[in-house]
N, C-alpha and C positions, 0 to 999 in steps of 0.2 A: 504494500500500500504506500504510494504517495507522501511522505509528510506534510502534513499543510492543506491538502487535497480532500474533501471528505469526496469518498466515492456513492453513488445510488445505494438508498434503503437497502433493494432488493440484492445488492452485491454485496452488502455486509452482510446480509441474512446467509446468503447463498456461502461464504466463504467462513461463518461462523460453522456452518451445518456440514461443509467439508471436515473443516477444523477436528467437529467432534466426530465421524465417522472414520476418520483418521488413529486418533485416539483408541477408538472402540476397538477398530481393526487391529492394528497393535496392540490390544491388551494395555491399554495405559503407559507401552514405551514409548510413544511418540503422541503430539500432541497439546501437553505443557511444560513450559523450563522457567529453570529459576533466575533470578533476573541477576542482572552484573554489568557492571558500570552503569550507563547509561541507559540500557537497551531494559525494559518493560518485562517480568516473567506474565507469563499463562500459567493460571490455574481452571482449576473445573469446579465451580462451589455447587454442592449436593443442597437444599432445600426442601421445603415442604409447602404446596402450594397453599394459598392463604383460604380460597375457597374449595376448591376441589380435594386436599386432603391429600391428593398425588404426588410421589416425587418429582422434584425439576431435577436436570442437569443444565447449568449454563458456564461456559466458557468466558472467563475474563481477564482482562490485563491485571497483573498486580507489581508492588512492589513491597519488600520488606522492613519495617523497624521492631528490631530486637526480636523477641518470640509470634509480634503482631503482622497481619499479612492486612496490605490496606487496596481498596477496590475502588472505584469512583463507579455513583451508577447514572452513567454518561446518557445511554438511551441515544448515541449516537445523535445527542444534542435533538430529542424530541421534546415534545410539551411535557410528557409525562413521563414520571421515573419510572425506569424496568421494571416489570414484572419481579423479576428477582429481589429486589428491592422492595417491592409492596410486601412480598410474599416473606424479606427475612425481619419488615418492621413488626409482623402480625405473629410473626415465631422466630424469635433471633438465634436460636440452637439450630445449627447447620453443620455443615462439613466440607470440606474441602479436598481436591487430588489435587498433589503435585506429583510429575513423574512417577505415576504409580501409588506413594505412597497418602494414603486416607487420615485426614486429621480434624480431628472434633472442635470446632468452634463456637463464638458466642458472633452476633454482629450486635452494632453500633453507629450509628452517627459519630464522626467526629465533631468535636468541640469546634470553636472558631477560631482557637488560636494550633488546634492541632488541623485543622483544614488550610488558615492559611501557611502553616509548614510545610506540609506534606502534597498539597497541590501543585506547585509545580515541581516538583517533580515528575509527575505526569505528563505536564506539558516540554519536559525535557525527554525525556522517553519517547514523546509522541504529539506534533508538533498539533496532530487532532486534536485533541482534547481540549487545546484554545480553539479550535473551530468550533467542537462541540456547546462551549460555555458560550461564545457566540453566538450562535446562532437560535440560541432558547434565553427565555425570559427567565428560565426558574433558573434557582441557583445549583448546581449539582454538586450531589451531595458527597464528600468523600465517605468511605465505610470503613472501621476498622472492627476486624475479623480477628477477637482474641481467644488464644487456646481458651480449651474449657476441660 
């Protein structure tokens, strides 16, 4: 992807939905990486949908501080925040895959002095994510995903 560039809805859909059958297909070896220097990890956060009761699988950028894994839910700069998001404000016991291995989390809204930290970073990993905040009126929210 582009830096700077947001590409069509349907091509982030489309390249999400590779992402994870990628994943599957390999058994969890390929898929998500841990992030270093600059460059953004993929994770895969396990959820519980908010009405349905069903598991989610969703694929997203992370990056790390100290034991805590942090998520922005970007919605690819829509009106409205992800579904994953709705779904970890309404039960914030979730889970997470990195490279395989399964880890039990809580999520969170950050603070506003732990959002203005931790933001851009994202937008140094991925020059999106200022497009993202861009181009929508709400404010998006970073997540932070602490063990549990």
């Amino acid at each position: 992807m582009l830096s700077g560039v947001i590409p069509p809805r349907w091509l982030l859909r489309l390249m999400w939905a590779i992402h994870r059958g990628i994943d599957r297909l390999s058994g969890g070896r390929i898929g998500s990486v841990r992030p270093t220097g600059r460059r953004l990890g993929t994770l895969f956060l396990l959820s519980t949908g908010r009405t349905s009761g069903q598991p989610r699988r969703n694929p997203d950028y992370y990056v790390e501080e100290g034991p805590n894994l942090i998520v922005v839910a970007s919605n690819a700069g829509a009106a409205t925040d992800p579904a994953w998001w709705q779904n970890l404000q309404a039960q914030p016991d979730a889970a997470v895959e990195i490279v395989g291995e399964r880890r039990a989390v809580r999520a969170r809204a950050a603070s506003p002095e732990e959002q203005a930290r931790l933001w851009p970073r994202f937008v140094r990993g991925s020059a999106n994510f200022g497009e993202y905040q861009a181009n929508t009126e709400r404010k998006l929210s970073v997540v932070i995903l602490e063990p549990r």
